[in-house]
C-alpha positions, -999 to 999 in steps of 0.1 A, spaced: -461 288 -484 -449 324 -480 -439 328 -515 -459 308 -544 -470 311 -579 -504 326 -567 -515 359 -592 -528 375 -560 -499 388 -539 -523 410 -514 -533 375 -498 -493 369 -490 -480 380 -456 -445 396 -469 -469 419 -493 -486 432 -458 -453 433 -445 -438 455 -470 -468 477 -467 -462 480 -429 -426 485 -433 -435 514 -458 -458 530 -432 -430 527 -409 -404 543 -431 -424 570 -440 -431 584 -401 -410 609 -389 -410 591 -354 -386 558 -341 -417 545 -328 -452 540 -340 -477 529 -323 -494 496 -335 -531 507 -339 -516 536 -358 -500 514 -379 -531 496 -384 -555 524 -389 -533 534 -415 -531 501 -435 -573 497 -430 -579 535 -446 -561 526 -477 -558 490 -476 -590 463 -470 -566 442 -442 -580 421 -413 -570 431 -375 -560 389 -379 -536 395 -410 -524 427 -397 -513 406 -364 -499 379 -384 -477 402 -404 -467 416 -374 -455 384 -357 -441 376 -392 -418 406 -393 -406 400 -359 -395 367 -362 -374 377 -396 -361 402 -372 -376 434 -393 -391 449 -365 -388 452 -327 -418 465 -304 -421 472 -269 -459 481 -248 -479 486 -281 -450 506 -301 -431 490 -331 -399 501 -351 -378 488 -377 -348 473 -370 -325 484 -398 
């Protein structure tokens, strides 16, 4: 279940989504690439390469983000 009465949101894939989205939104560039992205998340954030995958194939199948040879974007 994606959203649930759970008092942990960290362990939920939109709340790593969000925080991806965030990272995206706050670059200066279209296009960032994914280990960039991920770096970023682990030196703040205690996130798994695993999760931070997941959350990336969860965003593009609710159509958030596009990506192309390593680099990702939002699409809105």
């Amino acid at each position: 279940m994606i959203v649930g009465k759970d008092t942990h949101p960290e362990r939920k894939v939109y709340y790593w989504g969000a925080l991806v989205l965030e990272v995206l939104s706050s670059s200066k560039e279209d296009h960032l690439n994914s280990f960039a992205v991920y770096e970023n998340l682990k030196s703040n954030h205690d996130i798994s390469a695993e999760l931070f995958l997941l959350t990336l194939d969860w965003l593009y199948l609710v159509g958030a983000i596009d990506g192309e040879k390593g680099r990702i974007q939002k699409c809105f």
